[in-house]
N, C-alpha and C positions, 0 to 999 in steps of 0.2 A: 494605508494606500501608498505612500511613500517609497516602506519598503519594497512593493512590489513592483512600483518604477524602477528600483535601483537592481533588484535581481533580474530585472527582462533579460538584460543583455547575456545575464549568465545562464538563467533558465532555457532559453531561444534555444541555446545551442547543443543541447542536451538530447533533446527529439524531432525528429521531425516530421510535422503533422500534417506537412503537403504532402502525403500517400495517401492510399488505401488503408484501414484496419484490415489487420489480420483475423482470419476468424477461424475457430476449429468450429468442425464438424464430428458431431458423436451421437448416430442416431438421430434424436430429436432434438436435439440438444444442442444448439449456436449461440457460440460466445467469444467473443476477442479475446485475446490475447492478455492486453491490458485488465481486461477485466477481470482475466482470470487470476493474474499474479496478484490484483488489491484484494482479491477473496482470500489468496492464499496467505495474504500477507495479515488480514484480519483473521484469518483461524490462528497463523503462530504467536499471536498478540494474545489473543482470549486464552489458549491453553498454557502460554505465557504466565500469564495471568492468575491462572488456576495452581500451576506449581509453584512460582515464585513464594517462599516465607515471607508475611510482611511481619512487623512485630505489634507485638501486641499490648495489651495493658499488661499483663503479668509475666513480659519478656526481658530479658537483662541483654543488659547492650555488653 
């Protein structure tokens, strides 16, 4: 809890969320902006994920 007192100041200034969300329209299909880039940003993480080598028990460093 701490830490999230000491980053307010820095996080504040980052966004500002006295707007509106932005929202596309596609079809049937309404979704912000925001929400779009955390979806995007969770497919590059999982297929991330899927390529990246990890090593294994019978892998040499």
């Amino acid at each position: 809890m701490a830490t999230l007192v000491l980053l307010h100041p820095l996080t504040a200034a980052l966004v500002n969320l006295d707007t509106r969300a932005r929202v596309l329209h596609w079809w049937f299909i309404q979704i912000t902006v925001a929400n779009l880039v955390v979806i995007i940003l969770m497919v590059l993480v999982f297929v991330a994920a899927l390529l990246i080598p990890f090593r294994g028990p019978g892998s040499k460093r």
